[in-house]
DOLUMPA-199442 format. One line per 5 residues: number of its first residue (from 1); for each residue x, y, z of C-alpha. Coordinates in steps of 0.25 Angstrom, whole numbers, plus 5000, padded with zeros to 4 digits. Layout:
NUM	X Y Z ~ ... .
***
This chain:
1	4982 4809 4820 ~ 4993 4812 4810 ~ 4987 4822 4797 ~ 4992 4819 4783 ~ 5002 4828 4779 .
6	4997 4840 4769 ~ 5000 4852 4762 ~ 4986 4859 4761 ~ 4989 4871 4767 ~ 4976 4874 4773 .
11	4975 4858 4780 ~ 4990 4863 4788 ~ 4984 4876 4793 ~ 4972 4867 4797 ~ 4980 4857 4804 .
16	4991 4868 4810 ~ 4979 4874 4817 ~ 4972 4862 4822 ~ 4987 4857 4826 ~ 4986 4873 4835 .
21	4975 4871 4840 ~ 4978 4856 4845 ~ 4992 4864 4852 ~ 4982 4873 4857 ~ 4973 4863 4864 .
26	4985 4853 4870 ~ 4990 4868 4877 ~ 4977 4869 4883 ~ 4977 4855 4887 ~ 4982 4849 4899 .
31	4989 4837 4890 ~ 4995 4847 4882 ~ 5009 4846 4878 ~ 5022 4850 4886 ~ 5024 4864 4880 .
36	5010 4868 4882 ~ 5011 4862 4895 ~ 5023 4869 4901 ~ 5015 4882 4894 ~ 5002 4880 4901 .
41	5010 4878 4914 ~ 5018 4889 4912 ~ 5005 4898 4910 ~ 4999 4893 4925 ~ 5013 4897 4931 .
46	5013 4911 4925 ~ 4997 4912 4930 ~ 5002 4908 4943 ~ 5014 4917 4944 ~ 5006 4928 4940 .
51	4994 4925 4950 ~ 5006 4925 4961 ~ 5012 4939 4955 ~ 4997 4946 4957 ~ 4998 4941 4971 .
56	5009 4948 4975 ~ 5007 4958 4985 ~ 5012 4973 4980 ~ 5017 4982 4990 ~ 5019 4999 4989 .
61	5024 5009 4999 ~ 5023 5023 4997 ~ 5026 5034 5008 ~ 5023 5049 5009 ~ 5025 5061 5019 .
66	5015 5071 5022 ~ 5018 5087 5024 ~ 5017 5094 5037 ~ 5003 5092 5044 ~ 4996 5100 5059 .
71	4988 5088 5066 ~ 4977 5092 5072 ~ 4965 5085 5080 ~ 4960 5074 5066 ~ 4968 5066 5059 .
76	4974 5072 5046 ~ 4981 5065 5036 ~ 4995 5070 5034 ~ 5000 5059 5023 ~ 4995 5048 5016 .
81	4997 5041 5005 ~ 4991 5029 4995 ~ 4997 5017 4988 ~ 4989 5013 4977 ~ 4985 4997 4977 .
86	4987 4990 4964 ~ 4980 4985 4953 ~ 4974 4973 4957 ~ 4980 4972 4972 ~ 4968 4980 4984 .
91	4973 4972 4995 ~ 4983 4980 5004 ~ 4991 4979 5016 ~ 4996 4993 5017 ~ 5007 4998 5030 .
96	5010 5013 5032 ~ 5019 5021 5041 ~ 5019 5034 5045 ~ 5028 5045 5051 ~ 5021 5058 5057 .
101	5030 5069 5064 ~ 5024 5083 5068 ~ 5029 5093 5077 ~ 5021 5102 5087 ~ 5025 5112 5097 .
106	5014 5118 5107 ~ 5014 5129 5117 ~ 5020 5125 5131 ~ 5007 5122 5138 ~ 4998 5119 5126 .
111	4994 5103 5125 ~ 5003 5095 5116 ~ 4996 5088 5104 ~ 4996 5074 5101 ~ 4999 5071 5086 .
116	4995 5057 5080 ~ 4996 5050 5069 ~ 4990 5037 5060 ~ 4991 5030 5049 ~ 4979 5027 5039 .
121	4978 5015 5028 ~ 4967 5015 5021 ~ 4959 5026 5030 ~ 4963 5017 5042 ~ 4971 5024 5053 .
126	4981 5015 5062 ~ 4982 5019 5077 ~ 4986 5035 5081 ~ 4999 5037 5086 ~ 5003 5049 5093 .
131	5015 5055 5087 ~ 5026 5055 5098 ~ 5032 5069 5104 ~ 5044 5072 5105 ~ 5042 5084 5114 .
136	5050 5097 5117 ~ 5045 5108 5129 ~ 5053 5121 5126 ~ 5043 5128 5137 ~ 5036 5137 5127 .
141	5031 5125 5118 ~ 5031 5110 5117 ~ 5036 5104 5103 ~ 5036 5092 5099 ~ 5039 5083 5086 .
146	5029 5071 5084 ~ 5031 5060 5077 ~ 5027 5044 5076 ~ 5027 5033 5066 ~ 5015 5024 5062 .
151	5011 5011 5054 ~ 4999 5005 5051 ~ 4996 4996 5040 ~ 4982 4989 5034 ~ 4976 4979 5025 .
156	4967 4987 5015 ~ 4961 4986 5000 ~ 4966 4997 4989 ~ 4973 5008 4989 ~ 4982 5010 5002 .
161	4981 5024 5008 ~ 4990 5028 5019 ~ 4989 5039 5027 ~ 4993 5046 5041 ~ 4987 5056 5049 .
166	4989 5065 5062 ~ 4982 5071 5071 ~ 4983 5079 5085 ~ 4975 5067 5095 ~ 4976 5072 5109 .
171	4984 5083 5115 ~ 4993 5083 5128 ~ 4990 5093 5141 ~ 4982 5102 5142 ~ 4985 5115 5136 .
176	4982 5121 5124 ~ 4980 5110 5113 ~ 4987 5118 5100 ~ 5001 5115 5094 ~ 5009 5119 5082 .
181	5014 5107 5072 ~ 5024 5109 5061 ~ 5034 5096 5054 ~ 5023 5087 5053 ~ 5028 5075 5044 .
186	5019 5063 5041 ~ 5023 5051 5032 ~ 5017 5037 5029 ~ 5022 5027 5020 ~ 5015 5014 5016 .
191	5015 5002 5011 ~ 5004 4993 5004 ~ 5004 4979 5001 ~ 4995 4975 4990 ~ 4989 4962 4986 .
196	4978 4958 4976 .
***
């Protein structure tokens, strides 16, 4: 329908807003016209992107060495750390590595002592391992350094905490089971993959 032409102020502001509100209608319409088309679909495709982008797995790493340590007959934990999950992302698949070396020197005679390490994610502990010796005899007393590397890795919810521990798990021979330990260097790292 076609409007008289007219120069009441008050019938152009009426007819301004009615002809708003009809542009307004045709952008929420399926029918509307190309512009507002092309601007709805470039609304779904920004929704979509930004659907894709929260999906994205975030990954962090962080590592951390631990000061000298005695094992003893329990576990103790000799460094750990903690990577924080994001906002929005408590799913996690999280690996860590760890590097233990301690040396130990006993009395010739005395039993030697077996050091062991683990790894913990998320309060659960991978397999020991015995710390390999590389043993010198100078008569007098029996040294050695020990050392081993480990891995472990676990799905988990939250935050990720990594940690490794030591502990003396058995001893070799028969003598006296004491030795004296000094140089003992842990490290972890990790890394956590996050997804919402």
């Amino acid at each position: 329908m076609v409007l008289k032409p007219t120069n009441d102020p008050l019938e152009v502001m009426r007819r301004d807003a009615v002809a708003a509100a009809r542009e307004l209608q045709s952008a929420s319409e399926a029918g509307g016209t190309q512009p507002f088309q092309a601007v709805r679909k470039l609304q779904a495709q920004i929704r979509e992107l930004a659907e894709v982008v929260a999906a994205i797995p975030i990954s962090f790493a962080d590592e951390t060495v631990g000061g000298g340590f005695t094992p003893n007959g329990s576990w103790q934990t000799v460094a750990s750390l903690t990577i924080t999950a994001p906002d929005g992302r408590d799913s996690a698949t999280a690996s860590a590595a760890a590097m233990v070396t301690v040396a130990w020197s006993a009395p010739a005679g005395n039993a030697w002592p077996v050091v062991s390490a683990r790894v913990l994610i998320g309060g659960n502990a991978s397999v020991a391992i015995p710390l390999a010796r590389g043993i010198q005899d100078s008569g007098s007393s029996v040294t050695a350094l020990a050392s081993a590397t480990l891995m472990s890795a676990r799905q988990l919810t939250g935050d990720v905490t990594v940690a490794v521990q030591v502990a003396i798990t058995g001893w070799i021979g028969d003598g006296t089971q004491s030795a004296s330990f000094s140089n003992g260097v842990p490290q972890v790292s990790a890394t956590a993959t996050f997804s919402p």
